[in-house]
N, C-alpha and C positions, 0 to 999 in steps of 0.2 A: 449767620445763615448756616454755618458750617455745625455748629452746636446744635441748633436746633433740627436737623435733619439727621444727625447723628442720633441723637433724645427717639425721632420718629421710629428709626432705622431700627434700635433698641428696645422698644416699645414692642414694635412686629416680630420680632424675634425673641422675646423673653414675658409671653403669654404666664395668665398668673398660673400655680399651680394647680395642676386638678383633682378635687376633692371629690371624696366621695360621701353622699345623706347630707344631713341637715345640718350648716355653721353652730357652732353652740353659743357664737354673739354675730350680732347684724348691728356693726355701729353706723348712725347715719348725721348729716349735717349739711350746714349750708358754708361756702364761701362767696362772702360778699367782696363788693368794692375796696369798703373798712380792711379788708384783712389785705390786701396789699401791702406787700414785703414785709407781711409779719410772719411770724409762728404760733399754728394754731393746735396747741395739746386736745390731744383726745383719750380720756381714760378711760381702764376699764380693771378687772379684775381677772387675774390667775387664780384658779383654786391649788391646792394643793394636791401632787402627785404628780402634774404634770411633767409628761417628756417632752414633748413637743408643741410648739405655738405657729400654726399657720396664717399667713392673714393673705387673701385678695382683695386687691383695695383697685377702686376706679370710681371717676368722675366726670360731669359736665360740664360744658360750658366751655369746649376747646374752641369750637367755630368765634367766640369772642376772646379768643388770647388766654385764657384764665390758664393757669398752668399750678399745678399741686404736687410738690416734692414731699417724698415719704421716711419715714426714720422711725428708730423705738428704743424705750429706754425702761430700761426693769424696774422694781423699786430702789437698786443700790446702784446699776452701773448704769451707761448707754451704750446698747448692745448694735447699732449701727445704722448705716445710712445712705438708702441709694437713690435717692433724690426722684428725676424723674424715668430713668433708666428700667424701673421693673413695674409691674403690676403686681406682683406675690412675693412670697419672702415664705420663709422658714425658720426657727431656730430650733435647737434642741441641745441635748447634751453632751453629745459625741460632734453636731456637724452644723453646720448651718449656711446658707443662700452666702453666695459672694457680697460682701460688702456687709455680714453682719456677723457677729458672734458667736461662736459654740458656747457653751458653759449650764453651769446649773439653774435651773428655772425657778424660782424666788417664788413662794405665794404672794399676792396682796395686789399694790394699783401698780399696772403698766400703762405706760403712756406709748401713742402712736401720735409722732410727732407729723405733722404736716406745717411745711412750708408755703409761702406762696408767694414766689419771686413773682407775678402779675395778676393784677385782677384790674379790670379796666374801672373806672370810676360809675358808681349805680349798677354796677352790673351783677347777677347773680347765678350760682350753682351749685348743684348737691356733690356729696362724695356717700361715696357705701364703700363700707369695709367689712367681709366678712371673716369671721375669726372661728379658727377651730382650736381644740385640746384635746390632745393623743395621749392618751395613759399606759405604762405597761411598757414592756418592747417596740418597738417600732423601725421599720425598716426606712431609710430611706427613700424618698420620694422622687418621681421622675416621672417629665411629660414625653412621652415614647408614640409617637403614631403608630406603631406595631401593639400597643400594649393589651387590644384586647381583640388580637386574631391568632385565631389556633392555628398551629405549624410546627415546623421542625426549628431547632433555634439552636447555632453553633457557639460554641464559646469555650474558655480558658479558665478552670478553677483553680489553677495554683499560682500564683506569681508574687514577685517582690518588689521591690521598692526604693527610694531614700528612707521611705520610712521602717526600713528594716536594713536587710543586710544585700539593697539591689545597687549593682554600680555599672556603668557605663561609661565611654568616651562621650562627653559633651562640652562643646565649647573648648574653650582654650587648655582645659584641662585632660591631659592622658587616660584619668580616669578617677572618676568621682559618684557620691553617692547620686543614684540615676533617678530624678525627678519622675512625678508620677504621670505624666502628659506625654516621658517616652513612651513608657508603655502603654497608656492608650492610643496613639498613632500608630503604633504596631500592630497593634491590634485592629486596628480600623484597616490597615495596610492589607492584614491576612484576612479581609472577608468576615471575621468575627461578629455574632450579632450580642453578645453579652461578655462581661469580665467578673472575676471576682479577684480584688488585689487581698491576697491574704499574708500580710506582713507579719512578722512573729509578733504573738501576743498582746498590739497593739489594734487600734483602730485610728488612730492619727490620719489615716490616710483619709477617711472620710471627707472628710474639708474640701480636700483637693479634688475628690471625685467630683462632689456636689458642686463645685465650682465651675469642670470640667462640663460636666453633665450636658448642660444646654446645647453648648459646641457639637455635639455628638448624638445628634436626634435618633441614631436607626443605630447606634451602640449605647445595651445598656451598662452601666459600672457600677457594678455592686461592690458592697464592702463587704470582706470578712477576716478572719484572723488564722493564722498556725499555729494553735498553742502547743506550742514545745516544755516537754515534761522529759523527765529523765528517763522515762517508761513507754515514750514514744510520741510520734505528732501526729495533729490530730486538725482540720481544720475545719470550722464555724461559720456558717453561713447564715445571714439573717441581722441579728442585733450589734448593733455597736457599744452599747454599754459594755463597761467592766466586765471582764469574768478572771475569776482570779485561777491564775496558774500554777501557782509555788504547790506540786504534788510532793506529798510526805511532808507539809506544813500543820498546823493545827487546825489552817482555814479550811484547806483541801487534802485529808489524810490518804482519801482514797482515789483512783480514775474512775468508779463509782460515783461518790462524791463530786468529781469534776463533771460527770455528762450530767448528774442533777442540775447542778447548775448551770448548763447549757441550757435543759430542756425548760426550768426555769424562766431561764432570758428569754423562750422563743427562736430559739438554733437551732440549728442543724448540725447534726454533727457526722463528720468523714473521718476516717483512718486511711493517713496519708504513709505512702512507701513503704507498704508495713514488713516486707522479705530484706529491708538491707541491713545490712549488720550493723547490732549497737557494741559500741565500745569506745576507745580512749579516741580515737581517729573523729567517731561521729556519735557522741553518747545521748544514747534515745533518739536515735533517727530510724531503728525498726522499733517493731510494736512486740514489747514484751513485756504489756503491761496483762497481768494472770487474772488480774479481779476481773474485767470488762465485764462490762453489761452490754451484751451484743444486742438486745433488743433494743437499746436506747443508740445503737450504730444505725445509722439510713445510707451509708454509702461508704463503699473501700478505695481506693486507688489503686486500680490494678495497674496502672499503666501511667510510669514516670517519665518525664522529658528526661533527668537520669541514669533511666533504664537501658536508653536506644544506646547509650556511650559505653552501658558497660560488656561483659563477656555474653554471648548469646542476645544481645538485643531485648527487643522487647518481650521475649520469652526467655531469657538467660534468669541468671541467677538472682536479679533484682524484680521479678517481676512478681507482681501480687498477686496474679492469679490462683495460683494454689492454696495460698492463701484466704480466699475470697472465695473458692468453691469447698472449702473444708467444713464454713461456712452454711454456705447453701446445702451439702448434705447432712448439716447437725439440725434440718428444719427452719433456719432462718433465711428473710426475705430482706438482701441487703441488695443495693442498687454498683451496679461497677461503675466506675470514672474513671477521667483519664487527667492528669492537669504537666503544664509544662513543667512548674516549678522553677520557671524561668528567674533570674536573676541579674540580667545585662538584655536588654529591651531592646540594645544594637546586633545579638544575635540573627544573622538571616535566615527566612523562613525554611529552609532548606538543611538547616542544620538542628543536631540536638537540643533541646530545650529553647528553642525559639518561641516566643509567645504565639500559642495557636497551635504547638506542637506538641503533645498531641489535641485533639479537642477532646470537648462533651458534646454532644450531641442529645438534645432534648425535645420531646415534643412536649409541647406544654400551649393551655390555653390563650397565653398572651406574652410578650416581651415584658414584662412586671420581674421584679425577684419574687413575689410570693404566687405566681405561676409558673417560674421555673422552678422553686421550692417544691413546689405540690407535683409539677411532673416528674422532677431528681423521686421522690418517695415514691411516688406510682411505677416507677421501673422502666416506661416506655423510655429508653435511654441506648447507644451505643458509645462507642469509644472511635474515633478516625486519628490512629496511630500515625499519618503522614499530615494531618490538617489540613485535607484538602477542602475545600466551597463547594463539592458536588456530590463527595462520594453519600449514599444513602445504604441503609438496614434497617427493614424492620422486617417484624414477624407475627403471623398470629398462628392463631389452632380454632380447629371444630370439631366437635363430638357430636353428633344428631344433630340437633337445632341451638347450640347452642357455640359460641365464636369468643373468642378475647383476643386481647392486642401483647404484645409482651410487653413484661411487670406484669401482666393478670395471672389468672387462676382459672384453672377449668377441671371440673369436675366427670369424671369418666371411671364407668363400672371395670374392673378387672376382665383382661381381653376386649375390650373396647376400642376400634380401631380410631385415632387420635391424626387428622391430617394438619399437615402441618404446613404454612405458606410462606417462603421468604422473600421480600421482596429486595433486592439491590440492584443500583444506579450507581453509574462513574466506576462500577469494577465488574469484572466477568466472573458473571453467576455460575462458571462452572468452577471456580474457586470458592463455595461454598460447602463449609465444613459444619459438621451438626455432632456437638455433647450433649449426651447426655450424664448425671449426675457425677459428673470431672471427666467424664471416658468418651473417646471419640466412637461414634458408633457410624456403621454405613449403610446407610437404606437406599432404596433406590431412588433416585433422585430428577424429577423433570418438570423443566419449567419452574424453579422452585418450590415444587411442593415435592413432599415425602409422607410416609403412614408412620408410625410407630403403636403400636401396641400398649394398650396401660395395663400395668404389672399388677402386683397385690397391693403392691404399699405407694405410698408419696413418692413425688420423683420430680424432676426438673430438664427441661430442653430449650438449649439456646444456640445457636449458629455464631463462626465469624467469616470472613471474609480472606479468602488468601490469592496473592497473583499468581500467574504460571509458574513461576520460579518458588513459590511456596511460600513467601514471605507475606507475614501477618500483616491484614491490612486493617480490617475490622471486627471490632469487639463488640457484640452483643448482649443483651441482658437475656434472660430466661421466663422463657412461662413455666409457671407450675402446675402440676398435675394431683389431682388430690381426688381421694377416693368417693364415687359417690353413693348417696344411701342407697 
């Protein structure tokens, strides 16, 4: 009794995954009587290229007992088996569904194994399995009830792992490499609605997300990597395949060569800590890499959970800002972050590089990665240097009849008065500060709006956030201002 209500329980809780368009196979069949406590192969074919193999699979005939256990096997291995536990699966080549296998994806006959521990005698019923094939890069998958409602969405792009260099007290040990479910409990703890574990230069941790995943309906976990070069790090959002690191190699001569192969995979790519000093102590942990292709940069990390601990705080001598607006007045449109870069997931929220400390703060279409991808790039983006669950920044502008949101663009004739609207929650709007092109400028300011004036040339305006005491609370991104015909 105890089994089979568990099986129920499991069932309701681990909905198949959800696809989007048309399966590229619809396998269908019957389970009779005859097939009582047998195994019943279903084949079909992989073409070649594929990354990933999805299947939802469901049947009838439960009102009469018939019960249908699920599995699958490549043409060379058997890639796993969760009996009556799931409706959907996944596998791919970086990650795949609990209970089934990551690895490379073979052309030719797969078989979807179904079991069938009961079918009552004359009795009958169908099964449908639909099958998809993902080619190319591919992000991992997640059923998210947020995933397709526009909003603001908090989260943590830097953090580590067992599968890198993250350790923690757990269990009986003083301190050990720190499994990857601390740090999401930490994160679920701090209010968090997305994660990206970015472990050095691997993607191992995938596995363990997608494992996690289901547990964590209203947190999404993404995967991404740090790849650590001698020239500096740099972290990858998006694809779990391979990218190959070794810079000054023959694979990857240049950081040039390295973001090809990013934008290749389908990544994103950040420049993380880029102000801290490289050398013998921390070699390539700032960015002194001279080639860069800053077009092919979508995001900086101005703002380290490292930062808060060092001289000056989050405006001291580690901080990436100046860096990141040096940027912004050479003409390019890079989005700021913020990541903890956390590494002990037993950090309390209240301390340096605690996960969540500092966040991102994103608006984006849906809890998805490739909606918070696409709003990281759009710019409507702040930084909450304390991670708190409330505090809010945004901003827009209008010139005559026309309005954007920050990350945009708006077009205004020379002397053209430019107003400008900031909105903030959970801190006192009379602590808002307004740059323009790196320099603090001071307009008159009520109710958060101000005027500014458009000059001759291109320019850029963004605000942050400071308490009474003066200390940096929020970081903003910028709207641009560009000349119009």
């Amino acid at each position: 009794m105890l089994r089979w209500l568990a099986l129920v329980l499991l069932l309701i809780a681990s909905p198949a995954l959800a696809q989007e368009g048309k399966p590229d196979l619809v396998l269908t069949g019957e389970i009779a009587g005859a097939d009582h406590q047998t195994y019943k192969p279903v084949a079909f074919n992989v073409p070649a290229g594929v990354t990933r193999v999805t299947v939802a699979f469901d049947y009838t005939g439960r009102e009469n007992k018939t019960v249908v256990d699920l599995g699958l096997l490549d043409p060379v291995r058997f890639r796993g088996w969760s009996g009556g536990n799931k409706k959907g699966f996944f596998v791919s080549t970086e990650a795949a569904t609990a209970s089934y296998l990551p690895g490379p994806l073979p052309a030719g006959k797969w078989t979807l194994l179904l079991g069938v521990p009961n079918a009552r005698p004359n009795s009958k019923a169908t099964f449908e399995a639909k099958v998809w094939f993902a080619r190319g890069p591919v992000a991992l998958p997640a059923t998210l009830a947020k995933a397709t409602t526009s909003g603001w969405y908090r989260g943590d792009l830097h953090m580590h792992t067992a599968h890198s260099d993250g350790g923690c007290t757990t269990g009986e040990a003083p301190r050990a490499p720190c499994p990857v479910y601390r740090t999401v409990l930490a994160a679920q703890a701090a209010g968090l609605d997305f994660i990206a574990v970015t472990d050095h230069n691997t993607t191992s941790q995938a596995e363990a997300l997608t494992e996690l995943q289901p547990a964590f309906p209203n947190l999404l976990l993404m995967t991404g990597r740090e790849i650590t070069t001698f020239q500096g790090h740099a972290n990858v959002f998006g694809p779990t395949a391979f990218i190959d690191f070794r810079l000054g190699s023959k694979t990857v001569p240049t950081i040039r060569s390295l973001q090809q192969a990013v934008k290749a995979a389908g990544g994103v790519f950040s420049i993380n800590h880029p102000a801290v000093p490289s050398g013998e102590i921390c070699m390539g942990c700032g960015w002194t890499a001279k080639d860069t292709d800053y077009g092919a940069v979508t995001a900086i990390e101005v703002a380290n959970g490292g930062n808060e601990k060092a001289l000056g705080g989050f405006e001291g001598i580690l901080s990436g800002v100046p860096f990141w607006e040096v940027q912004l007045n050479q003409g390019r449109r890079i989005t700021a972050i913020g990541g903890s870069d956390n590494h002990d997931a037993g950090i309390p929220h209240d301390k340096p590089s605690a996960v969540g400390r500092p966040a991102t703060v994103i608006h984006a279409e849906g809890l998805s990665t490739e909606a918070l991808l696409a709003g990281l790039k759009a710019g409507r983006v702040f930084v909450d240097l304390d991670g708190t669950r409330d505090r809010m920044l945004d901003l827009s502008a209008s010139a005559g009849d026309r309005t954007v949101v920050m990350g945009g663009a708006l077009a205004a004739k020379p002397g053209e008065a430019v107003v400008f609207t900031a909105s903030v929650h959970g801190a006192d709007a009379a602590g808002l500060e307004v740059i323009q092109d790196g320099a603090k400028v001071t307009p008159a300011i009520s109710g958060g709006r101000f005027e500014i004036r458009m000059g001759q040339g291109a320019s850029w305006v963004r605000v942050n956030v400071r308490n009474a005491g003066g200390r940096l609370l929020l970081i903003g991104n910028p709207i641009y201002l560009t000349q119009a015909p």
